[in-house]
C-alpha positions as CSV (number, residue, x, y, z in Angstrom):
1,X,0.0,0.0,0.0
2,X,1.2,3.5,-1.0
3,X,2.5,5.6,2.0
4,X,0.1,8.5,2.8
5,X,1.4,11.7,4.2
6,X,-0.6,14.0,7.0
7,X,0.6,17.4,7.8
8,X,-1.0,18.0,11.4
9,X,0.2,21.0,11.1
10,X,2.2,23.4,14.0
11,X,2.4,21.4,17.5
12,X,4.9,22.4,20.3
13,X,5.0,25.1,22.8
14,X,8.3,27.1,22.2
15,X,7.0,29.3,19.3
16,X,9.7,27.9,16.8
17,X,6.8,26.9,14.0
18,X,8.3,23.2,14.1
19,X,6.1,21.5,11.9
20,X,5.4,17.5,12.5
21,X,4.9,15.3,9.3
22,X,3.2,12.3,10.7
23,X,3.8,9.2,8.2
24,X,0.8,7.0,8.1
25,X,0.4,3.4,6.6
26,X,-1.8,0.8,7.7
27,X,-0.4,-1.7,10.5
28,X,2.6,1.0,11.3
29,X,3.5,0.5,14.6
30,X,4.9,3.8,15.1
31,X,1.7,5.3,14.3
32,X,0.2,5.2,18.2
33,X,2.8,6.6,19.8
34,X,3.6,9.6,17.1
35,X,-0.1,9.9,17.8
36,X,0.1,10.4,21.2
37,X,3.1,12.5,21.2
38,X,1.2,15.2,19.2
39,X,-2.1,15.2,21.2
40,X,-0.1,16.0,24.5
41,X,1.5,18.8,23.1
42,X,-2.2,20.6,21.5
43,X,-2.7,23.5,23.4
44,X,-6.0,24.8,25.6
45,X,-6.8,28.0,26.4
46,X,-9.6,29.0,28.3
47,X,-9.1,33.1,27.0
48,X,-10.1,36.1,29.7
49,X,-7.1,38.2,31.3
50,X,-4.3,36.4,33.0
51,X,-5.3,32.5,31.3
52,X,-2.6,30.1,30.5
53,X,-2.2,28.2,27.9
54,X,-2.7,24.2,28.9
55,X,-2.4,21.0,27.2
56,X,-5.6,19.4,26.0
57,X,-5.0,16.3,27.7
58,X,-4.6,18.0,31.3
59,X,-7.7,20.2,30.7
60,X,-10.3,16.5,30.0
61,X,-8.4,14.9,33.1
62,X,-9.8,17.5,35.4
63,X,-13.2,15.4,35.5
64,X,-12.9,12.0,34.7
65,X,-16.0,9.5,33.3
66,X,-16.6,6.2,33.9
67,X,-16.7,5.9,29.9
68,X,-13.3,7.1,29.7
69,X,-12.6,3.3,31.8
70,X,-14.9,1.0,29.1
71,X,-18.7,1.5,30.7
72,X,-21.2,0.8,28.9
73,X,-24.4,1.8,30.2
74,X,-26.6,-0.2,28.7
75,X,-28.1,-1.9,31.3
76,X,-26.8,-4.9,30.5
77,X,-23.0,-5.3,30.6
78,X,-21.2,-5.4,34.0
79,X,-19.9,-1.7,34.4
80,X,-18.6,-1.9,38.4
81,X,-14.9,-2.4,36.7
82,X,-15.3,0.8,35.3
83,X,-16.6,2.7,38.1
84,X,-13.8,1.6,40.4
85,X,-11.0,2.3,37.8
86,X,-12.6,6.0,37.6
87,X,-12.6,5.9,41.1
88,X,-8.4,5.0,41.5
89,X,-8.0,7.7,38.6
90,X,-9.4,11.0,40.1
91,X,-11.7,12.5,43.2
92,X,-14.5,13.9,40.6
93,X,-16.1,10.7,38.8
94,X,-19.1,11.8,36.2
95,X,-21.5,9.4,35.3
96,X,-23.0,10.1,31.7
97,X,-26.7,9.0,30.5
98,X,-27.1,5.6,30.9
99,X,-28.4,2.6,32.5
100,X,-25.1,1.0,34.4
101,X,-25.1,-2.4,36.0
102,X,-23.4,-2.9,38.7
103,X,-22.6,-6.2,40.9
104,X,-19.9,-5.2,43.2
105,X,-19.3,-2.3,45.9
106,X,-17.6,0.9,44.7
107,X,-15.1,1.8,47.4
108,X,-13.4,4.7,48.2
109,X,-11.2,6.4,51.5
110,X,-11.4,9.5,49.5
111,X,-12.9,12.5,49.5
112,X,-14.8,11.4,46.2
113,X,-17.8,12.4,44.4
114,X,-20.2,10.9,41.9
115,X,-22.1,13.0,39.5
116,X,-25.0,11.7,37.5
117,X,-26.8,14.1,34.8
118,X,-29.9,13.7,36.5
119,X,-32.5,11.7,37.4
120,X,-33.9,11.2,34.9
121,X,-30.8,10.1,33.0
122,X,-28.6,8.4,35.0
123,X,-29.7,5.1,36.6
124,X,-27.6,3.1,38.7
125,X,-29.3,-0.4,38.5
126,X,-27.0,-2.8,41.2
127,X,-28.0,-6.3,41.7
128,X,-26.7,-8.8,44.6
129,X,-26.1,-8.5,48.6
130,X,-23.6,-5.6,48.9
131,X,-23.2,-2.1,49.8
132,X,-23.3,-0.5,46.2
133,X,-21.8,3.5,47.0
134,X,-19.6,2.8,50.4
135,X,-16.9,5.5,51.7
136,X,-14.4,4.6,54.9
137,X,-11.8,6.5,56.2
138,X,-11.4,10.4,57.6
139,X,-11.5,12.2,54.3
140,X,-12.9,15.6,53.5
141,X,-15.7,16.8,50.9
142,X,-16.9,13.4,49.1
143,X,-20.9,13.0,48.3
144,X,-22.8,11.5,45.7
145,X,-25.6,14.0,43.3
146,X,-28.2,14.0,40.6
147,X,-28.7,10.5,39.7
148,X,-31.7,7.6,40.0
149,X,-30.3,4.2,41.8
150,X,-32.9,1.5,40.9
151,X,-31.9,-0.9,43.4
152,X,-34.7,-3.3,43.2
153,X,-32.5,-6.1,42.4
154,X,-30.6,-5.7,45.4
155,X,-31.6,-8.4,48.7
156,X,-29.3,-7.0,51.1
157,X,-26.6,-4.2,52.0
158,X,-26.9,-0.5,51.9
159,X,-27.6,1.8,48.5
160,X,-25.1,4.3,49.8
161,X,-23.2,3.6,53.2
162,X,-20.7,6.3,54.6
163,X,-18.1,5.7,57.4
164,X,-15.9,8.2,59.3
165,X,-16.2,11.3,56.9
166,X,-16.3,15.0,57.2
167,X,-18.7,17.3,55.5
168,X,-19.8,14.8,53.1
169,X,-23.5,15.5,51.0
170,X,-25.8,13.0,48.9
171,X,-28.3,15.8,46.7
172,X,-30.8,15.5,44.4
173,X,-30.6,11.8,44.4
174,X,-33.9,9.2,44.2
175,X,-33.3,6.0,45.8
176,X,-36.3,3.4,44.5
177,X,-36.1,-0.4,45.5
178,X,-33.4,-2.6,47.7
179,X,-32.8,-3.4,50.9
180,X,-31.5,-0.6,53.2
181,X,-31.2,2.9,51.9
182,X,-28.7,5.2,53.3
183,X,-25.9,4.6,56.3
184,X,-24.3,7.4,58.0
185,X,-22.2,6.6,60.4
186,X,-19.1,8.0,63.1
187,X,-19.3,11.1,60.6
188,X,-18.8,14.7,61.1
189,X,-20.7,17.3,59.5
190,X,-23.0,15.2,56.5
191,X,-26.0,16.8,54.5
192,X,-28.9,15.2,52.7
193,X,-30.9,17.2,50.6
194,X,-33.7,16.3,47.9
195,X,-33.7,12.8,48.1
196,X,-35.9,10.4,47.7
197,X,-36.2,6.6,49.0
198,X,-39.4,4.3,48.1
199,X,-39.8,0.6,48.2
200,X,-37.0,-0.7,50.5
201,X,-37.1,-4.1,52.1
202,X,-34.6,-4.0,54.9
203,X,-34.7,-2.2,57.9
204,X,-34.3,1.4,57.2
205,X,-34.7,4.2,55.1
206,X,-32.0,6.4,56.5
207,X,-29.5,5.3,59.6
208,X,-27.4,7.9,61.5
209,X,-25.6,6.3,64.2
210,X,-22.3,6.4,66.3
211,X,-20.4,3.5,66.9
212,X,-18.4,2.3,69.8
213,X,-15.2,3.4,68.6
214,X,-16.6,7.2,67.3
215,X,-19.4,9.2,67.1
216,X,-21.6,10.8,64.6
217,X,-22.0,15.3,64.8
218,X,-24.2,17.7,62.9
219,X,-26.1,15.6,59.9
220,X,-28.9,18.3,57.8
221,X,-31.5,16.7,56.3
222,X,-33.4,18.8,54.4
223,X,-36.6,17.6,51.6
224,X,-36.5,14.0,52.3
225,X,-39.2,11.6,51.3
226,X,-39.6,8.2,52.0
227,X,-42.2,5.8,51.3
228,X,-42.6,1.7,51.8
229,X,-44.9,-0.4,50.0
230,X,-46.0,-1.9,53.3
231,X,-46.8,-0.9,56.9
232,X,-46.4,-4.2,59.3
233,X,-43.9,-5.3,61.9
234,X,-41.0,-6.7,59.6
235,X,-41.1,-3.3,57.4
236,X,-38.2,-0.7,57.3
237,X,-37.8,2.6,59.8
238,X,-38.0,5.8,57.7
239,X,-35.0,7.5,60.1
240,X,-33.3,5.8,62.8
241,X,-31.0,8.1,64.9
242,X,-28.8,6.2,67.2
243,X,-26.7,6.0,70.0
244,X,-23.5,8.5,69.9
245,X,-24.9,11.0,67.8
246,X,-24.9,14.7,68.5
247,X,-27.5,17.1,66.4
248,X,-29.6,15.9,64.0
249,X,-31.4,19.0,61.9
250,X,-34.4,17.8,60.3
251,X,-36.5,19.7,58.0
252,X,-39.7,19.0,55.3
253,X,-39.2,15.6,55.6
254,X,-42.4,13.1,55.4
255,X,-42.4,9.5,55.9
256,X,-45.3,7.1,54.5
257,X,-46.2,3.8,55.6
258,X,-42.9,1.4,57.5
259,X,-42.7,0.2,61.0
260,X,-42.2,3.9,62.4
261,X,-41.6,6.9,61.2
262,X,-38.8,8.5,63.3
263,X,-36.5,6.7,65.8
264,X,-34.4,7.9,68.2
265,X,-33.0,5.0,70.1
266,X,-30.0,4.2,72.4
267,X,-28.6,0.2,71.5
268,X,-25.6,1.0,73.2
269,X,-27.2,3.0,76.1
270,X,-24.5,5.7,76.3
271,X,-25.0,8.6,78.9
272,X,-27.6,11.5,77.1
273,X,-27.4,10.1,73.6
274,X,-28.6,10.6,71.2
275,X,-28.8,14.6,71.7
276,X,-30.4,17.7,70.2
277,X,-32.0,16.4,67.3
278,X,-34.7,18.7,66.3
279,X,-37.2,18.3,63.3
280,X,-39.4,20.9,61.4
281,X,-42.4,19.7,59.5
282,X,-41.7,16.4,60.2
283,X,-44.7,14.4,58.8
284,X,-44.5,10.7,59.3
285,X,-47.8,9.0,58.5
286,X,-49.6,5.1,58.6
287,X,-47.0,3.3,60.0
288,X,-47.5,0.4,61.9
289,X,-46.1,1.9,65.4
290,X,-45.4,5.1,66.0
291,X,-44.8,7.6,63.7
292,X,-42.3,9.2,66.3
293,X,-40.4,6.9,68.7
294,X,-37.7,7.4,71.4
295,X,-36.2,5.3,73.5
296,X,-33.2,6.0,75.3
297,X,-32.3,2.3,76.3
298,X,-30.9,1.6,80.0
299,X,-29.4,4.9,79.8
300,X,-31.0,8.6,78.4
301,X,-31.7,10.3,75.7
302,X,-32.3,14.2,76.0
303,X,-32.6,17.9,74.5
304,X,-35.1,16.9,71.3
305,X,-37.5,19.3,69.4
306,X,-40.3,19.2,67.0
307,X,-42.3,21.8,65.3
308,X,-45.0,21.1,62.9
309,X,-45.2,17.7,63.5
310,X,-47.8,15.6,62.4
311,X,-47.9,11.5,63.2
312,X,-51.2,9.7,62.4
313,X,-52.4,6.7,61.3
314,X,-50.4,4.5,63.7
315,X,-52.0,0.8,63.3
316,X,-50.7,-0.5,66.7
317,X,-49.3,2.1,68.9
318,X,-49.6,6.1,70.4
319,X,-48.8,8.3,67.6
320,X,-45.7,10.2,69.7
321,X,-44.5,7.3,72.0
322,X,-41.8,8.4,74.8
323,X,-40.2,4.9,76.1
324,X,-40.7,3.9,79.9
325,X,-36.3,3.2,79.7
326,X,-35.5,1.9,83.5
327,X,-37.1,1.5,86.6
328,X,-34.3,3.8,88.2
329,X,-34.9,7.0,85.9
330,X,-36.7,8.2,82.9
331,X,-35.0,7.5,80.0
332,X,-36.2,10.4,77.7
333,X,-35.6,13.5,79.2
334,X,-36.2,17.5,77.9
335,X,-38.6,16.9,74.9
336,X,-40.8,19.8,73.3
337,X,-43.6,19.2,70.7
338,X,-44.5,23.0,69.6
339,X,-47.6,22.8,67.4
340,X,-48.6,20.2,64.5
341,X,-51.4,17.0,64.8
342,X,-51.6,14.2,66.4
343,X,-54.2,12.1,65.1
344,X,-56.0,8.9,64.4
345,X,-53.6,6.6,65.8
346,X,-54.8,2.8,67.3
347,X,-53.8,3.6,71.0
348,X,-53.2,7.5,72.6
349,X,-52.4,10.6,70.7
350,X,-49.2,10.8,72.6
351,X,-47.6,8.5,75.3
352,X,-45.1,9.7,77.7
353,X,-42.3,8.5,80.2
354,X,-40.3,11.1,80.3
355,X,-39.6,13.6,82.1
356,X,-39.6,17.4,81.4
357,X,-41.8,16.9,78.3
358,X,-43.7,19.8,77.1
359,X,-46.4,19.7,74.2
360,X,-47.7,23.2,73.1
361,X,-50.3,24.5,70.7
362,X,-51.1,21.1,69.3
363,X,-54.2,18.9,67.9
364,X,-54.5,15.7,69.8
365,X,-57.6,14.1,67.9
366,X,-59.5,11.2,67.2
367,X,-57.1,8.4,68.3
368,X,-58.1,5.2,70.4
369,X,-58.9,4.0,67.0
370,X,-58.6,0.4,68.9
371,X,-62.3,0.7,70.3
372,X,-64.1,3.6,71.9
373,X,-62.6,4.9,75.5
374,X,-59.9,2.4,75.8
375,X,-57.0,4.8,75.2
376,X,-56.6,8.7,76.3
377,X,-55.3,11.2,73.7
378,X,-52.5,11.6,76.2
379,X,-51.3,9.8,78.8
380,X,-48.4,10.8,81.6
381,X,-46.9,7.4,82.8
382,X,-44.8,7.4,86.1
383,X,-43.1,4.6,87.8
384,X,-42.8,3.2,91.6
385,X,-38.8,3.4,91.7
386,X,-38.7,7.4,89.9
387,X,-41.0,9.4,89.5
388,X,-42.2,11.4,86.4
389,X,-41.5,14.7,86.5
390,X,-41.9,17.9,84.7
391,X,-44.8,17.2,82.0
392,X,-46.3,20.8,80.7
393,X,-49.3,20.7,78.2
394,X,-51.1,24.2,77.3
395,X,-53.0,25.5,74.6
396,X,-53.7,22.1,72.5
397,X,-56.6,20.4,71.9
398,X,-57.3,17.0,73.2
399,X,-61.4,16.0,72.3
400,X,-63.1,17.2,70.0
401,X,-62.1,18.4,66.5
402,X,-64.0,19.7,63.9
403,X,-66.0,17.5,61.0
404,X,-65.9,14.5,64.0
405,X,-69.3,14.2,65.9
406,X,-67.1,12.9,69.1
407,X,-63.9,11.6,70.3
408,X,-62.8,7.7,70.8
409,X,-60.4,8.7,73.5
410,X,-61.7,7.9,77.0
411,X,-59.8,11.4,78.7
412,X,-57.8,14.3,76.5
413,X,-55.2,13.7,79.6
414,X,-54.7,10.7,81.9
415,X,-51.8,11.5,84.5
416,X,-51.1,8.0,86.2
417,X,-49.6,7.2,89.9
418,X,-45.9,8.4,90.4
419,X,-45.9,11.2,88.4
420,X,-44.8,15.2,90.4
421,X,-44.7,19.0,89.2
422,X,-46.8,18.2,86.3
423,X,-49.3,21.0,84.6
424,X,-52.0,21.5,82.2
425,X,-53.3,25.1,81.3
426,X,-55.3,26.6,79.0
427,X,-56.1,23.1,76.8
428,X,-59.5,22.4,75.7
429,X,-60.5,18.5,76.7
430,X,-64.2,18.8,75.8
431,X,-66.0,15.5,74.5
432,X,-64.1,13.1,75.2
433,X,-65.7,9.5,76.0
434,X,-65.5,9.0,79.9
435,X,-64.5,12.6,80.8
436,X,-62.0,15.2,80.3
437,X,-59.1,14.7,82.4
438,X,-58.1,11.9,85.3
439,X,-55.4,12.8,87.4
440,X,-54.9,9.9,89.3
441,X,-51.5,11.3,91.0
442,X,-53.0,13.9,93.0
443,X,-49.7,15.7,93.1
444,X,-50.0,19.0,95.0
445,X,-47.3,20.7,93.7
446,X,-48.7,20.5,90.5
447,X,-51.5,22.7,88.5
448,X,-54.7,22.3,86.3
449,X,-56.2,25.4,84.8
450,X,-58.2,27.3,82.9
451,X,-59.0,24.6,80.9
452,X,-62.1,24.1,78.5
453,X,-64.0,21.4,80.4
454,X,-67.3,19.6,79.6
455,X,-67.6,17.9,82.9
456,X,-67.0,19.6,86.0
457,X,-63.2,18.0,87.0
458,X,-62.3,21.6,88.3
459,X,-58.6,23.4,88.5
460,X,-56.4,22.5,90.9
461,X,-54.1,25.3,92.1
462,X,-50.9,24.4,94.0
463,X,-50.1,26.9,97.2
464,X,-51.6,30.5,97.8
465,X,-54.2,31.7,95.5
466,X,-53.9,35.5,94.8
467,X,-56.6,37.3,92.9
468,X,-56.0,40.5,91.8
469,X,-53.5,40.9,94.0
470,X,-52.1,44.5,92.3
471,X,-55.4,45.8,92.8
472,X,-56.2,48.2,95.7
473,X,-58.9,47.4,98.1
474,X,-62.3,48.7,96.8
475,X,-65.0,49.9,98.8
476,X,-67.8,48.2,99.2
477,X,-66.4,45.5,97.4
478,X,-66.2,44.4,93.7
479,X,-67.1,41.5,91.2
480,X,-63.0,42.0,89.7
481,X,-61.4,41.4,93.5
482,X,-63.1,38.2,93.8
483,X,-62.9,34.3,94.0
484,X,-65.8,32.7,92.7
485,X,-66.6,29.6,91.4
486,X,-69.7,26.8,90.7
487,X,-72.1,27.1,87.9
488,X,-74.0,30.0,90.4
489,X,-73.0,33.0,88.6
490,X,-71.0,35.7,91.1
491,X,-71.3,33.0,94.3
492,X,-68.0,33.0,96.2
493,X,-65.7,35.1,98.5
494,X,-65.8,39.3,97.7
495,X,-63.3,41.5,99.3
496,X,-63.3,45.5,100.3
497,X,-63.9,48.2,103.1
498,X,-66.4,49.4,104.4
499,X,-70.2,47.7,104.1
500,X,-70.7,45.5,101.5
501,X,-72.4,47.2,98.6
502,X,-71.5,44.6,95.6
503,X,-73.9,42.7,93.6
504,X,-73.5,38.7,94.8
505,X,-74.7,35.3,94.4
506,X,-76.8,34.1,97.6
507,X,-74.8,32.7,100.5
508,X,-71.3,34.8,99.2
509,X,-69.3,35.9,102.0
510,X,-68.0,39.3,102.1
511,X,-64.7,40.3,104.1
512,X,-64.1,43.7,105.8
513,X,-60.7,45.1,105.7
514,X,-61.4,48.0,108.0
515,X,-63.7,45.9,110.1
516,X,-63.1,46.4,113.9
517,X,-65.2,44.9,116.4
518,X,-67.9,41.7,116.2
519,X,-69.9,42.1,113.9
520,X,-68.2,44.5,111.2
521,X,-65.6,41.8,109.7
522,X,-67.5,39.5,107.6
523,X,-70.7,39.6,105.7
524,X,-72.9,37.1,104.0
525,X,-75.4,37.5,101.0
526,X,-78.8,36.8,101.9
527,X,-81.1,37.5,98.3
528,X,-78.4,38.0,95.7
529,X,-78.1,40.6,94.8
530,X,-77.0,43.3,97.2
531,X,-78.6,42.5,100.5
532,X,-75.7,41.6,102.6
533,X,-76.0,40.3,106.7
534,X,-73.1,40.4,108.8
535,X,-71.3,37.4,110.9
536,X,-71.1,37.8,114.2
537,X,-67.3,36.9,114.7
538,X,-65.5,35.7,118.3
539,X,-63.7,38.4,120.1
């Protein structure tokens, strides 16, 4: 075959116009490495003030792709070969369009991160018993973004599983099918946001937990939905938070169907552990137990806080269900539920024994779905060996809620034995089955008031009552420097100087201020109105 020239024209960098005649003829050896030679000395250069000129081979290995190691991404070839070349090669791995198989975990003690081109484009489609995306080590920066992992051919491992690194992220990521979803563990500083996990088998959706060797601090996540197909005992945990871990931000996440929704648990019992992990619009609905569960083992668990939450549908349990821990102390300590609903749940609203639990400004509704009056909507539960302490409940609702007729719930709040310093304000417990509040307790340090009541339970007020107590003394008396009570409008006690002159119930008594001898200190109303008789008092 006739030799064919190719001039490829002016290569090098040191301006001397060298021109390279490349000699070309099928099966020439040489061919490949003159080749090489010239591509490695083409220039890039990105233009704008102060750019260099680079080569073009140094610019394309800034990013590497898992094509540029042999995938495929058809969906049928084996690509995990690929992937953990392109892993070895650089810290930036992009994964084009495609459907990639994968049968083997992709490793790395780096600080790497995947790319997809979205969703919608790049599928990761593992099949076997394995931890598909794992990270180890101490590194710095790694995550995983923009791409769908189809994992329904998985029957055991984790989709992604991270160990021991620092402000790592997973983003915009859709996790459909396999066993367990997302590990984070003995990490510090990690961030999930827009992801979503559906159809898992194993045990959880999402795990952060600290080990016995480290623990896990500050984990955001932020957009998170995760649905199971099923809602029995053997299905998956939308969130578990675990042992050491320290602050867990949670925000807009919802959880459908699963055993629970949220749990906070201690399997290693470590002193006030889990801590601080607070949630906003936090929705967790139809699980089989509760949609929000803590437990804090043999040891505690402390300092958590939910806004906006809303657990209902429960099939088994309470809705919100604080863990009784040990006989010797609470085991959930320092918990405050600000607002949301707490509905339609088999058993109460909201179970709880802890201590120092408060629940404000939230709709307890329409649980005790198990059979009418066998459950309250909230129930304080204290033990013989340590008492409860602390429980605060004002403003909520606990019986009736609009477009139901009635409640299920025998009480809107039960207080058992062996609970101290408890106190519910301002709450409204009309219409509940068997009545609107039991404190079986009795505890006279605590307080029950100014609730709305059907019945006629009563406030109890701990210590000195003071009414009006800024006001001077009027004369005569008045209706605003009074204590009254009973469903006899203005009966009760009236204060003031001088004779009586105030409008009162029948039978209200009347104390003088300036009274001085027998019979000018007290008073009582004989035809109520203003018709007052006074006492006659010892010397």
């Amino acid at each position: 075959m006739t030799q064919q020239l190719i001039n490829v024209g002016t290569v090098g960098n040191d301006g001397t116009g060298d021109t390279a005649r490349l000699a070309w003829q099928k099966g020439n050896s040489n061919f490949t490495d003159l080749y090489s030679q010239v591509t490695a000395a083409v220039l890039y250069t990105q233009g704008g003030t102060n750019s260099v000129s680079r080569t073009v081979t140094s610019k394309l290995q800034e990013t590497v792709s898992v094509k540029d190691f042999g995938a495929i991404g058809n969906g049928t070839a084996d690509d995990t070969q690929a992937f953990v070349n392109a892993v070895a090669a650089s810290n930036s791995i992009y994964i084009p369009n495609g459907t990639y198989k994968i049968t083997g975990t992709i490793t790395t003690s780096s600080a790497d991160t995947f790319i997809g081109a979205g969703r919608s484009a790049t599928i990761i489609a593992p099949t076997g018993n394995f931890d598909v995306f794992s990270w180890t080590g101490s590194a710095t920066g790694g995550g995983i973004r923009s791409l769908y992992i189809n994992g329904s051919g998985m029957s055991g491992g984790n989709i992604v599983s991270m160990v021991g690194q620092t402000r790592w992220s997973m983003s915009d990521v859709t996790i459909a099918g396999g066993y367990n979803g997302v590990l984070i563990q003995d990490q510090n500083v990690a961030s999930l946001q827009n992801v979503w996990i559906n159809g898992l088998t194993g045990v959880y959706g999402i795990k952060i937990y600290g080990s016995t060797t480290a623990s896990s601090n500050v984990c955001d996540l932020d957009n998170i939905q995760i649905g199971f197909a099923t809602n029995t005992i053997s299905s998956p945990t939308g969130i578990i938070v675990d042992s050491g871990v320290q602050t867990v931000d949670i925000r807009h996440v919802a959880i459908a169907k699963g055993y629970r929704g949220l749990a906070i648990t201690n399997t290693l019992n470590y002193t006030n552990s889990p801590a601080f992990v607070t949630a906003f619009d936090l929705q967790a609905e139809n699980t089989y137990d509760s949609g929000l569960y803590i437990d804090g083992g043999t040891a505690q668990t402390e300092n958590h806080f939910f806004n906006a939450l809303y657990c209902g549908g429960s099939l088994s349990s309470a809705g919100v269900y604080l863990s009784d821990g040990v006989a010797s102390a609470p085991s959930v300590q320092n918990v405050q539920i600000i607002g949301g609903q707490i509905g339609n749940n088999n058993q109460q609203g909201i179970y709880c024994a802890g201590s120092y639990v408060k629940v404000i400004g939230s709709h307890i509704f329409n649980n005790s779905k198990a059979g009418s009056a066998s459950y309250p909507g909230v129930q304080v539960v204290g033990r013989a060996a340590s008492f409860n302490r602390g429980f605060t409940m004002t403003g909520c609702l606990s019986g009736q809620w609009v477009g139901y007729s009635s409640q299920l719930t025998s009480y809107g709040l039960q207080i058992d034995a062996n609970c101290v310093a408890y106190s519910a304000v301002c709450n409204d417990f009309r219409l509940n089955v068997t009545g609107d509040y039991l404190d079986t307790a009795a505890d006279s340090t605590s307080v029950i008031l100014g609730n709305a009541e059907a019945a006629t339970t009563g406030s109890k007020i701990p210590g000195p009552l003071r009414i009006a107590a800024g006001n001077a003394v009027p004369a005569g008396g008045s209706a605003s420097v009074a204590l009254t009570g009973s469903t006899t409008a203005a009966l009760g006690v009236y204060f003031g100087s001088g004779v009586p002159t105030v409008s009162a119930a029948q039978g209200s008594l009347y104390l003088r201020t300036d009274g001085s001898s027998t019979s000018t200190r007290a008073y009582i109303n004989t035809n109520g109105t203003t018709g007052w008789t006074n006492v006659t008092t010892a010397t």
